[in-house]
C-alpha positions in Angstrom: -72.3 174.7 124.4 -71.7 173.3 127.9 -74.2 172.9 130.2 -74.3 171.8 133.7 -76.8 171.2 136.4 -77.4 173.7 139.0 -79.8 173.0 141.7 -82.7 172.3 139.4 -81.5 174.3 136.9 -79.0 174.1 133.9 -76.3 176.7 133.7 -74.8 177.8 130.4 -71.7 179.6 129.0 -72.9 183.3 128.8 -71.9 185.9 126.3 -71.4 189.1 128.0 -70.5 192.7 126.8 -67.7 194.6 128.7 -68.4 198.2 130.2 -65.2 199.6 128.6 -64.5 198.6 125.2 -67.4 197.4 124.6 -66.3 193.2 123.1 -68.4 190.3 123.3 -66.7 188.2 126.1 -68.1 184.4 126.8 -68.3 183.6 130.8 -67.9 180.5 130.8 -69.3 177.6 133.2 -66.2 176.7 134.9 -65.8 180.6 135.4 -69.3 181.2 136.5 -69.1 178.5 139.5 -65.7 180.0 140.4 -67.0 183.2 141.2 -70.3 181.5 142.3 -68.1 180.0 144.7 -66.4 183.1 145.9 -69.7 185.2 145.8 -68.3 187.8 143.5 -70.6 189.1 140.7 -70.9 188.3 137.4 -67.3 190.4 135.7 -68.2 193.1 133.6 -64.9 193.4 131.5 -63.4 191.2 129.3 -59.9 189.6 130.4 -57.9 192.4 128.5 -59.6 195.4 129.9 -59.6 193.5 133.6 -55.6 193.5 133.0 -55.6 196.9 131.8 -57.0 198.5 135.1 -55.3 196.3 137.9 -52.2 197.3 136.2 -53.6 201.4 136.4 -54.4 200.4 139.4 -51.2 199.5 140.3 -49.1 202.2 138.6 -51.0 204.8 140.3 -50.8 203.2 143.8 -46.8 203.2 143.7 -47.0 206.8 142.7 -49.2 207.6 145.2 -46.7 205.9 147.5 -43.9 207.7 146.2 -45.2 210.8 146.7 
């Protein structure tokens, strides 16, 4: 396990559960400064399922635009 110092505190690599298929992801350190770092919350999809909807996302956007 990796562990780093945090303001008094030690962070770990987290094991969470993604809201649509339901996996076991890990979050790792590096990952959890990143976001840290850009204020965004901790993810709650694993890499697969975050692929899957930007690329919905996407598809429905460019037919939306060529409507």
């Amino acid at each position: 396990m990796i562990e780093k110092e945090e303001k008094g505190g030690i962070m770990e690599n987290k094991e969470l559960q993604c809201v649509d298929c339901g996996t076991i992801f890990n979050f790792s350190v590096k990952d959890q400064e990143f976001f840290q770092q850009k204020g965004f919350t901790d993810p709650k999809r694993c890499i697969p399922c975050r692929r899957k909807k930007k690329t919905d996302r996407i598809n429905r956007e460019a037919r939306d635009v060529s409507r």
